[in-house]
Short mmCIF file of the C-alpha atoms (twelve columns), coordinates in Angstrom:
data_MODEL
# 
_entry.id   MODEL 
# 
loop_
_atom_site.group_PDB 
_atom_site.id 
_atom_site.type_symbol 
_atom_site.label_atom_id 
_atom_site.label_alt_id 
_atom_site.label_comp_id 
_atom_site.label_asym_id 
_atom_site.label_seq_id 
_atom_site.Cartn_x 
_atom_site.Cartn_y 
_atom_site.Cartn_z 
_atom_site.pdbx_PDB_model_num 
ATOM 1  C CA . UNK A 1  -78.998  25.377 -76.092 1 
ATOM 2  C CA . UNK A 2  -78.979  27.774 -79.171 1 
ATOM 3  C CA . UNK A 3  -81.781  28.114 -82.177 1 
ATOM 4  C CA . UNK A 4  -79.866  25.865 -84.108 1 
ATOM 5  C CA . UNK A 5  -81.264  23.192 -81.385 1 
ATOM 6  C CA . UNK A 6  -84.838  24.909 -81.026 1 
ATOM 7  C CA . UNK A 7  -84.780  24.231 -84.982 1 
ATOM 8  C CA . UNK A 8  -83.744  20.219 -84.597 1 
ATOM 9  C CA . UNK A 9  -87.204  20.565 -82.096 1 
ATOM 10 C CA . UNK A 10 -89.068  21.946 -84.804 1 
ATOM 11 C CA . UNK A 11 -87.805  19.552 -87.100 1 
ATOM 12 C CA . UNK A 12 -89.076  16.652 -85.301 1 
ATOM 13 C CA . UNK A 13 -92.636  18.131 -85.635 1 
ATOM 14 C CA . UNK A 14 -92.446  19.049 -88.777 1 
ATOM 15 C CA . UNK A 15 -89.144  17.860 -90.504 1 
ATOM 16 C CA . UNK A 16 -90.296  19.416 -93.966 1 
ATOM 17 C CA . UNK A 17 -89.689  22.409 -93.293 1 
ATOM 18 C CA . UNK A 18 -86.912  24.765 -92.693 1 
ATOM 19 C CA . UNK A 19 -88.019  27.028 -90.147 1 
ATOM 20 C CA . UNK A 20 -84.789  29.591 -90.467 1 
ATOM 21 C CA . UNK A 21 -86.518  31.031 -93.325 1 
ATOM 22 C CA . UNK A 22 -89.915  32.079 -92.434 1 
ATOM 23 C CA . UNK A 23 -91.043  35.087 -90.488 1 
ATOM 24 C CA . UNK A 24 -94.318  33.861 -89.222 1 
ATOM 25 C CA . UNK A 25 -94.695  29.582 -88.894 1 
ATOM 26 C CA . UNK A 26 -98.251  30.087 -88.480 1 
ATOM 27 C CA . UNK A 27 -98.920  32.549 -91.380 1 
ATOM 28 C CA . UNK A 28 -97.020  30.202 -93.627 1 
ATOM 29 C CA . UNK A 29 -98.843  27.068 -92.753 1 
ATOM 30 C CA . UNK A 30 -95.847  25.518 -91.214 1 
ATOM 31 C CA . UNK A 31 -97.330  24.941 -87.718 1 
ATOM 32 C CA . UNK A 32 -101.102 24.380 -87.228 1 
ATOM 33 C CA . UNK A 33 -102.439 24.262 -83.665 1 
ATOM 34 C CA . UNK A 34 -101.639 20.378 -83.098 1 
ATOM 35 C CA . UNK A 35 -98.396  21.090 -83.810 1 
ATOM 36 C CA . UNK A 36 -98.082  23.988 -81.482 1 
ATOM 37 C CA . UNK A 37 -99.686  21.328 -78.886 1 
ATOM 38 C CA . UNK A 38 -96.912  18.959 -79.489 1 
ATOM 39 C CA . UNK A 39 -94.103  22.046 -79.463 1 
ATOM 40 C CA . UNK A 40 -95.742  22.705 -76.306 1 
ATOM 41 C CA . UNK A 41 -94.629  19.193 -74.826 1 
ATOM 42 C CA . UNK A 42 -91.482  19.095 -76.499 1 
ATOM 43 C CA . UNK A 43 -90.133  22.705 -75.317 1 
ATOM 44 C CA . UNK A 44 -91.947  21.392 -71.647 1 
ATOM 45 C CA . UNK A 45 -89.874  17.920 -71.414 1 
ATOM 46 C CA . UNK A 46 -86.793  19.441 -72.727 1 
ATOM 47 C CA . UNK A 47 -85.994  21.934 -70.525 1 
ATOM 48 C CA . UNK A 48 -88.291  21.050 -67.130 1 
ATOM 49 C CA . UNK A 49 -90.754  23.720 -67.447 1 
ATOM 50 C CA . UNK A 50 -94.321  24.103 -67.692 1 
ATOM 51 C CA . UNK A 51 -96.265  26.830 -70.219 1 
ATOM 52 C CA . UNK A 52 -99.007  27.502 -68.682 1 
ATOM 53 C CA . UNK A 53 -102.525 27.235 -71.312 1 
ATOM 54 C CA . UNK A 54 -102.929 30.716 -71.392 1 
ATOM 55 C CA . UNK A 55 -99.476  31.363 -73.139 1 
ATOM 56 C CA . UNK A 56 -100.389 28.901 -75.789 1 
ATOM 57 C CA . UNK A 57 -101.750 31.415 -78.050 1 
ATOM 58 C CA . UNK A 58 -100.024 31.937 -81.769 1 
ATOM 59 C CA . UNK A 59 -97.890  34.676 -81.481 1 
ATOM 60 C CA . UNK A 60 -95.704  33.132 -78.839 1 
ATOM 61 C CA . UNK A 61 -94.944  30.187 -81.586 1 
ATOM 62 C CA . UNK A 62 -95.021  32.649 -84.734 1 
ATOM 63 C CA . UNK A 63 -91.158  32.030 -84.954 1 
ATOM 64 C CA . UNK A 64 -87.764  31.333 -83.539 1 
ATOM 65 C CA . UNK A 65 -87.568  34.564 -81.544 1 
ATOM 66 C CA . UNK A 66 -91.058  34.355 -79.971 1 
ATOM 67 C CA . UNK A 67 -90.290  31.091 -78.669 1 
ATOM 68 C CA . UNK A 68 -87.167  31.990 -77.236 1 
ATOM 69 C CA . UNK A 69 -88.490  35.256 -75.576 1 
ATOM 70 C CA . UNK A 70 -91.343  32.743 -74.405 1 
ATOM 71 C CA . UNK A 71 -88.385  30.540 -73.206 1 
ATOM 72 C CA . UNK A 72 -86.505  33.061 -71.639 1 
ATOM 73 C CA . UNK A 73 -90.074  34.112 -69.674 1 
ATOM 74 C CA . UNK A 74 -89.569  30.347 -68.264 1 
ATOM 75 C CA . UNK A 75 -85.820  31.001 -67.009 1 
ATOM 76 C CA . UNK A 76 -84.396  29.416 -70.547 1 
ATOM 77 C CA . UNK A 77 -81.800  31.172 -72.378 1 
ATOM 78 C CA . UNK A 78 -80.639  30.020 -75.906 1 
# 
């Protein structure tokens, strides 16, 4: 998997945006905490692991590279 794919995720959230251009999703009102929920579940059935509640907080999810190093904490490399 590359960010190109962890974009098509983000896309099925929230397909109107384009999240290769902002620095912080949360800062620019692309991803409010539902959606971060739903991410959650998404990034959890896609790749068979399990975030744990207390890494659900909003700078793992701020942008492409904190959910990859978030991924990459899991054993998932992009």
């Amino acid at each position: 998997m590359n960010v190109t794919s962890l974009q098509g995720i983000l896309a099925q959230i929230r397909p109107e945006f384009d999240f290769s251009t902002s620095g912080d999703f949360i800062a620019d009102g692309m991803l409010d905490s539902f959606d971060i929920v739903l991410l959650v579940s998404a990034l959890d059935k896609q790749f068979g692991i399990c975030i744990d509640g207390r890494e659900i907080v909003p700078q793992n999810f701020c942008n492409l590279e904190a959910i990859a190093e978030l991924l990459k904490k899991h054993g998932v490399t992009l």
